[in-house]
Structures are given as C-alpha cells and as structure tokens.
N, C-alpha and C positions, 0 to 999 in steps of 0.2 A: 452189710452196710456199705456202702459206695463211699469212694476217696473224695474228701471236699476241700482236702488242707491246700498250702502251698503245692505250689508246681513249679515255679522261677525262681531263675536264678537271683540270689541278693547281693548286691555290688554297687557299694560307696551309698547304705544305707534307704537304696530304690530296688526294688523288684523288676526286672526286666528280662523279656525275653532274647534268647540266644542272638548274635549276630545276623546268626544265617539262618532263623528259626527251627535251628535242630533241636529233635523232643527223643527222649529215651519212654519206653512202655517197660514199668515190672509189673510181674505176674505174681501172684497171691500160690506161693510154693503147694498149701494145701487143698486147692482148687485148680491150678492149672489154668486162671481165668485171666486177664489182662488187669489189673485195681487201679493202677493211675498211667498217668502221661505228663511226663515233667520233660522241663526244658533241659537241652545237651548243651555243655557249656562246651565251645571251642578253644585253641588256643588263644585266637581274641580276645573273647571271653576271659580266660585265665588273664590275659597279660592287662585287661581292664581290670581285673579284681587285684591283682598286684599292683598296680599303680596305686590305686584306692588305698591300700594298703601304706605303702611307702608314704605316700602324703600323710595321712594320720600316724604314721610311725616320726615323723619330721619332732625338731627338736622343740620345736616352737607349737607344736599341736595340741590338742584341748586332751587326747588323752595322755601325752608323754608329760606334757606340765602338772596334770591333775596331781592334786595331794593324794599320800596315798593311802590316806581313810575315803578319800572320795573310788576311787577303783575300787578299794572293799567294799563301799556302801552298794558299788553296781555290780558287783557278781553279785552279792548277796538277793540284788534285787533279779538277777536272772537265774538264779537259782529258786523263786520266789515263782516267778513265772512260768518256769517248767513243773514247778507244784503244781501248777493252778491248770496246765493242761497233761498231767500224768496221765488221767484216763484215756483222752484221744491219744496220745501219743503213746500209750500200751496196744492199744488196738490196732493203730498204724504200723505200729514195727510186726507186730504179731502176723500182722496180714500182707508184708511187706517183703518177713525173714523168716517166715514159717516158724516161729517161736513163740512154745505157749504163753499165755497172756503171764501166768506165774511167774514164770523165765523173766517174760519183758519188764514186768513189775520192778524186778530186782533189779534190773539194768537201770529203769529210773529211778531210782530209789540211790542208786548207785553214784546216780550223775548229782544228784542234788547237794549230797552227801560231799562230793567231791568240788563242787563250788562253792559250796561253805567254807569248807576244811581252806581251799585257798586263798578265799578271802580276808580269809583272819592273816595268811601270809602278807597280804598287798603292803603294810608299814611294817614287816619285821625282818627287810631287803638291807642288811645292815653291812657296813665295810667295816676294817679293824687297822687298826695300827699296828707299825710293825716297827722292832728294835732295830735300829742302823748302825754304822759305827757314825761315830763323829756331831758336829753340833748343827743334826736333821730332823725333820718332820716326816716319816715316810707314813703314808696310810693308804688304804684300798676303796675304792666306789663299785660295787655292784650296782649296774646298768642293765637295761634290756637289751635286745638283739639287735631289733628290728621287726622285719616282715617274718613270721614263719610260717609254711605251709604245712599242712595237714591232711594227711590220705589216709581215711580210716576204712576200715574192714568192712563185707560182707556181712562175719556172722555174730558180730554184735555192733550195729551199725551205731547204736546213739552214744550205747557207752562210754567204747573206745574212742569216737569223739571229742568227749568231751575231758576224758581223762587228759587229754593231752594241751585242749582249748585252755581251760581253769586255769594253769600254771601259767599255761605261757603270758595269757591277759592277766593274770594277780601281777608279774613281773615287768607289766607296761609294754609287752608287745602287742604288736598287732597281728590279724591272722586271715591265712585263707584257708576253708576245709572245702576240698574235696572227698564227698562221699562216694561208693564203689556204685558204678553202673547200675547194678541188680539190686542192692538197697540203698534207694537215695532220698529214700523220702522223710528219714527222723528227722535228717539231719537238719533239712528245712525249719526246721523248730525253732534253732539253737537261731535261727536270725529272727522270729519271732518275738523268742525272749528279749533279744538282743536288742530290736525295735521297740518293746514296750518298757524294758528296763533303761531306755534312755542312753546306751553308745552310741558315745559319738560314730557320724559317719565314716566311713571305710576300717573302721577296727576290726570288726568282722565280716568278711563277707564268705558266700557259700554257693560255690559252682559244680552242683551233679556234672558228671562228664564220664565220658572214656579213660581209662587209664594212657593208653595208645596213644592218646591226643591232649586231652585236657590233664590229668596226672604227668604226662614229660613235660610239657611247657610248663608245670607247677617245680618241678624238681629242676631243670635245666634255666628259667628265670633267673637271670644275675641278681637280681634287687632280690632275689628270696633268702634270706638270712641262716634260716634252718631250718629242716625237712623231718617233720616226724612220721612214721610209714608203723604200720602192723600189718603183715600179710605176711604169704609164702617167702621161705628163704631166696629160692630162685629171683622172685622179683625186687628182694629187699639188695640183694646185690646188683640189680642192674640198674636200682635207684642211688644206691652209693655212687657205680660209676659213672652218672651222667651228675650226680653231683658236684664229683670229683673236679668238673670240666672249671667251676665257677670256686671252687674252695669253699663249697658250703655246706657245711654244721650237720647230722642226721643222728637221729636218736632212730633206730630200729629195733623192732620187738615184732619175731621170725617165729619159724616151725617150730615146734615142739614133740618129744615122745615119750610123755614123763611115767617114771614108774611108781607105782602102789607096793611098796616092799614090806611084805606082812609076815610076821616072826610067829612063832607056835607059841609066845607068852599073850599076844594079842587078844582085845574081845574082839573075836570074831563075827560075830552078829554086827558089831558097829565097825569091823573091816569091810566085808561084806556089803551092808550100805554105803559107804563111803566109799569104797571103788564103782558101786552101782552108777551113782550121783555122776560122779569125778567120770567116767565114758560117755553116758547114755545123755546127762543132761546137754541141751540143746542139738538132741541128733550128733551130739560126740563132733560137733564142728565147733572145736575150741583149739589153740594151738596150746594149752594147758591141759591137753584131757591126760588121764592118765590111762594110757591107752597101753599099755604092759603090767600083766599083775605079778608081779617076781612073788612067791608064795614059797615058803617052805614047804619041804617034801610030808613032812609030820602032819600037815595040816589041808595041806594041798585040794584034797578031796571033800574035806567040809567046808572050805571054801568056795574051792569053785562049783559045788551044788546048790550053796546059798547067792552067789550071783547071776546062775544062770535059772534058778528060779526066780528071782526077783527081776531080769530079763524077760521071761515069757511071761509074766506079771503085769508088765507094763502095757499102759493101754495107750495106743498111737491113734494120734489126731490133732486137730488144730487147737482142742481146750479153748475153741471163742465160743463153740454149739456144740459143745460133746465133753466127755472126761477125760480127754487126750491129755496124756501126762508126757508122752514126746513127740513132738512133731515132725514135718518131712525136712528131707534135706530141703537145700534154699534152691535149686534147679534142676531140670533133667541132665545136665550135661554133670554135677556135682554125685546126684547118686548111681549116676551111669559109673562114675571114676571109683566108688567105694565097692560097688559090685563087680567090679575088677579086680579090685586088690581081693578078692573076696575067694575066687578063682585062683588067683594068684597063691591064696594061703592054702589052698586045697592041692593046688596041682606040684607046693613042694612039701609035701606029707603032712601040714598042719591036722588035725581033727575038729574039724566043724560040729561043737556041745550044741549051740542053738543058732537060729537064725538065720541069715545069709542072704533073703530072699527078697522079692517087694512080696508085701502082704496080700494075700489072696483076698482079703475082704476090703482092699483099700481100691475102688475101679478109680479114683483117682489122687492128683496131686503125689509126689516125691517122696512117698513114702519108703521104708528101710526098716526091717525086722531089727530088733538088736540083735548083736551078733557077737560070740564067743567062739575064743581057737582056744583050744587045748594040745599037749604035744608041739611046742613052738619052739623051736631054736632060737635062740638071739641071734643067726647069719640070713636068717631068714628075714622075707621083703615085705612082710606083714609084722615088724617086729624094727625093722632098719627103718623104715620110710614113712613120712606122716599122710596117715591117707586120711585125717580130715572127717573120720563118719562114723557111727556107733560100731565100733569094731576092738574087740578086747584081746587081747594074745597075752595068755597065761603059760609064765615062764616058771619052771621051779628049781629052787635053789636048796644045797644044803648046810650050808654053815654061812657064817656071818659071811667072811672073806668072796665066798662068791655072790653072795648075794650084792655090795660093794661093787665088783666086777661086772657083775651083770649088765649094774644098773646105768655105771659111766661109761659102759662100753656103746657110743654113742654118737653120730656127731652133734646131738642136738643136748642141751643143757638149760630148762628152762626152770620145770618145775617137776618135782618128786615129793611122794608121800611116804611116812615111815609108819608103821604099826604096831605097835610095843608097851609093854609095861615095865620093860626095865630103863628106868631112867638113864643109866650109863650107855647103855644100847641108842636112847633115841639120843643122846647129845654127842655121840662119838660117829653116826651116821648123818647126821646133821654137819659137823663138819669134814667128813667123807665124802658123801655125793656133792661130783661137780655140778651142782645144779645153782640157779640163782633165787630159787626158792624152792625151800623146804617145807612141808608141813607134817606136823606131827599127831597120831589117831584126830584127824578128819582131812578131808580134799575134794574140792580143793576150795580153798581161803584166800581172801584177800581184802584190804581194809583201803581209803581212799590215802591214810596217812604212811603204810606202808609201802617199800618200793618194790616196782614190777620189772621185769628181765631177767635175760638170761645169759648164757656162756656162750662158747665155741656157736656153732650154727645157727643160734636161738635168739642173735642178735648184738646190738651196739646200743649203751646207753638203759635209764632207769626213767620208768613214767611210777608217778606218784609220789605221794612221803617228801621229807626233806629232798632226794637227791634230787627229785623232776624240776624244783631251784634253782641247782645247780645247770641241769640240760637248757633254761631258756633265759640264763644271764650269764654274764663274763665280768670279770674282775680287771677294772681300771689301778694301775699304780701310779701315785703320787710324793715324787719327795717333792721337800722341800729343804732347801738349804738355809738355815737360821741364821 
C-alpha cells in the first residue's frame, strides 16, 4: 500500500515545506523500494521551530497559563488521537522501520499508555515547604523548562518519541522532535494528534532532518532548554559537548550490552524464551537487547539448544503479507555492520551454533539469519561492543561470583536479566549488577510508569515513571521573611 500520510514539516502549528525545499526518501527496509518522500528540515528550519517554540514556552502564553487539568485534558485528547489512527500508524512504522506490524503494535499501544499515565501527572506538579531557622516562610515551585528538543531513534521511532514528548508537555514545556533521517515518518503523527487534540500553536512542532544539520542546530540552539537524545554512545557524547557550549540540560539514554544470567535452579523452557524474545525481537536493534547469555556451565547445553532451536524457528519477513515473526534490519548499510561483527566473532575463535548469514530465500530487503556464538570470551569484540542486530554471544559461568563479574565487566550498564528460583539469589543479584535496570524470569520489561536508563556508558538521566518529572522541571526556592 503506498505512503499517503504527512510528509512536512509542522512548525508553530502549519505544515510547511523546507526552506530550501529539501526532501529526505526512506525506503521500506523489507523491500528495498523507496515508500515516502518528506521534507528535510534545515538548520532554518530548526531555528523556525525553536522560535515557535520559545513563544508558546513565554510566560504569558495560552499553554504556560493553562490550568493544569486543562494540559491533562489535552494529552489525554492526544493520546485519544493516536487511538483513533493506531492502524495507519502500525503500518507506517512497519513499512518505515522494517518492524513487524506485532512489534509496531506494542510500540503504540506503548505510546498511548504513556500519555495517559502523564496526563494524570499535569496537576500533581506540586512544591513543599521547607523548615528554616528563624521567623520564615521558605517553600519550593516546580516550574517547566522551557523549549526542549528531542531526537528520537531509528529503531523504535514512535515510541521513543513519545516517551519523552508526554512528560515534558504534562510539565508545561514546549517541544521540538526531530526524528532520524531513515525513520521519520511516525513521528509526523504526533503533530497530527497534536493538531486535532487542539495545542496550542508552536508547542509542538516536528522537523524530519539530518542529524549533521538539522539535529546540531537542535542541540547547539541557545533558546533550547534541554536536549533529550536515545542513540549510540559515540553520538550521545558529542551531543552532550555541543551542548555543553550553551549550558544546556540533556537526559541521554545510550548503547547497551545487557546480560540474560540464567542459574541451573531456573525454568529453563521460560529462560530460553525469554532470552529468544530479549535478542531476536525487532532484528535485535534495541539498545536493551540482551545480547550476552552468561548461563551456567550445568546447564549451558540445554539451554543454548533451546535457543538456538527456537532461532532457526523463527520465520523472517515483513509480517504485513507473510508470517514473518522478525524482520530486516532498518538498512543496507546497518546489516552490512552486524555481518561484520559477525566475521569479527568468528575470526577471534567464537563458534558460530546458527546463523550468520543474509538468508538464502530472502532475494530481497535487509534481511539477517538470527545468529548465535558459542565459545565466547567476555574480551572478545562480539561480547565488548554493541553491534545493534540479532546476534547472541553465550558466555558460561560457574558459580555466582563470576557470573556478577561477568556481567558488570562492561562499559555499558543499561539493562540485565536474572533467572532463578531462589529468591535470595534474584534479590542479592538485583542489587549486584551495575545495571539501571534489572529484570527478573522475563526480558525484557518495561511499563510507562517505571523508570528507563542506565549507568557508566548507557547514559545520563531517567525517561519515564516519576523520575522523567524530575528531567523536564526545576525546583524554584522561595523565602520569605515574616
């Protein structure tokens, strides 16, 4: 079915094309065919949608004045919206991000879920009183930012979106998202909604663009308050330092290489699945995948024959005209990078159980075998480095202690799963692994009211739950002397 949605950029409430009429083409990852042509937003472009911005962010503006049952009542109504077009917008991401319609499903289902939950925060933005010496009034105002911009991901383009949109507007700021180059088309949506749920003008606006171009002038913009980013480590640090330049705000949520650590008390059968899921799903491009299975040595072998059955099990496809239960990666230049690392695990003695390959029956689209290493060292560069694609490196461990070692021996700290029926076991590794989230027999999880990030490499700052409150307000003090 052909792309009929938005294609232009939305700024201060109008849809309009680029300055310079620059258009970006993405291609439909499990065909390899061109699906839309949307507009490139320029640095112009940005520094128009930050203006827009700034204005409606003004103290005196119809969204900063509004009460704030009236902001509850309008996410609620743009959470409303994106109900009312879930099916086009599964189809679109599906055809966008090469993500089965299943996948996509949950991703909206995800986002809905997640402007609700905020909505109900918009009047619960509360300050407190604080005990002084002497005869004072001292108290606190929780205020919004301002402007904050947003650069959301590749390989879950609406989601992450919006995980980050919700709080910041429940909190009375304003926002600009830029979505990535190669999927930019959900994200058009969120001004749709945005438009029929009645925000006011320039509150949201949404500039597809270049990272290069349109992404620095969003992060390097003085008027921009705070910079939320999910991507690669590498780039989430070179967004901090052109942040750096203006003193502005960034909540980052980076690489990941989280381990599945499965004890010989575990069901296995439901280990097993749960590391399947946790790699394979979305073609293993999550920065949450649990891309190392630390297994005990006891068990080692009935496990990794039940994952790597349930690996050559799986049946690859787009799931819009077929039973594809995983789809291709989102590019050629993406699964070109996973069949390196792939080479990579092979040529430092790893043992390649399944996989590895583009599929002989796929003549097209970005397709990618699942794939498992056995025999994996933790020094090793299929085991150190996040390569981003259905790739499993099974590490084995013997006793608690190394398995702990294993698993923080790391630079990245995101997310880890633990497998166990001894109670004491899973609540003594829970606060063991440096990870910023833990999960316990299943992986991987996460709820819109719980908080998301990680440690050391994996990032700055918490999207979701109470803390993502705290990422897009600040705390005014007030005494007063009586």
């Amino acid at each position: 079915m052909p792309y009929d949605g938005p294609t232009a950029l939305y700024i201060d409430g109008e849809w309009t094309d680029s300055v310079t009429d620059s258009t970006l083409e993405t291609v439909d990852p499990a065909t390899e065919d061109v699906y839309a042509t949307v507009a490139c937003a320029t640095e112009a472009d940005v520094d128009r949608a930050v203006e827009a911005a700034e204005a409606a962010a003004a103290h005196d503006s119809a969204w900063r004045t509004a009460a704030p049952s009236e902001r509850a009542a309008t996410l609620r109504s743009m959470a409303d919206e994106i109900e009312s077009m879930a099916d086009e917008i599964v189809l679109v991401e599906s055809h966008d991000n090469g993500k089965t319609p299943f996948e996509a499903r949950l991703d909206v289902d995800m986002v809905i879920d997640t402007f609700r939950y905020y909505a109900g925060w918009a009047d619960k933005l509360t300050g407190e009183t604080i005990p002084v010496p002497g005869d004072r009034l001292d108290y606190t105002l929780r205020e919004p930012l301002g402007v904050t911009g947003h650069i959301a991901p590749w390989n879950y383009p609406f989601q992450l979106a919006g995980r980050s949109l919700a709080p910041a507007l429940a909190c009375g700021n304003t926002a600009v998202l830029k979505p990535s180059k190669t999927t930019p088309l959900s994200a058009l949506y969120y001004a749709k909604a945005a438009e029929a749920a009645g925000l006011p003008d320039g509150v949201l606006n949404v500039v597809p663009g270049r990272g290069s171009e349109a992404g620095s002038a969003l992060v390097s913009n003085p008027t921009v308050d705070h910079v939320a980013f999910t991507g690669s480590t590498g780039v989430g640090k070179q967004i901090m330092s052109e942040a750096a330049d203006s003193v502005t705000g960034v909540t980052l949520e980076l690489g990941g290489k989280g381990p599945n650590v499965v004890f010989p008390d575990a069901d296995l059968d439901a280990a097993a699945k749960g590391v399947h899921y946790g790699i394979f799903m979305n073609c293993g491009q999550m920065c949450w995948a649990g891309s190392r299975l630390l297994v005990h040595e006891d068990v080692a072998e009935e496990v990794v024959d039940a994952v790597v059955q349930r690996a050559e099990a799986t049946p690859l496809g787009s799931g819009i005209d077929d039973d594809g239960q995983m789809g291709p990666a989102v590019s050629e230049d993406q699964r070109q990078e996973v069949l390196d690392y792939v080479e990579t695990g092979i040529e430092e003695g790893a043992t390649l159980e399944t996989g590895g390959s583009v599929p002989e029956d796929r003549e097209q689209g970005y397709f990618i075998e699942p794939t498992v290493f056995t025999d994996v060292d933790n020094e090793m560069t299929i085991a150190r480095e996040e390569i981003f694609g259905p790739v499993l490196s099974v590490i084995e461990f013997s006793d608690y202690e190394e398995a702990v070692e294993i698993a923080n021996d790391s630079p990245f700290g995101l997310s880890a799963g633990v497998w166990t029926s001894d109670l004491s076991t899973a609540h003594n590794m829970a606060k063991r692994l440096e990870y910023g989230m833990v999960s316990i027999n299943e992986y991987p999880q996460t709820f819109p009211q719980t908080p998301f990030g990680g440690v050391k490499e994996s990032g700055i700052g918490r999207e979701q739950g109470t803390e993502a409150i705290g990422e897009y307000t600040q705390a005014k003090n007030v005494n007063v002397n009586l």
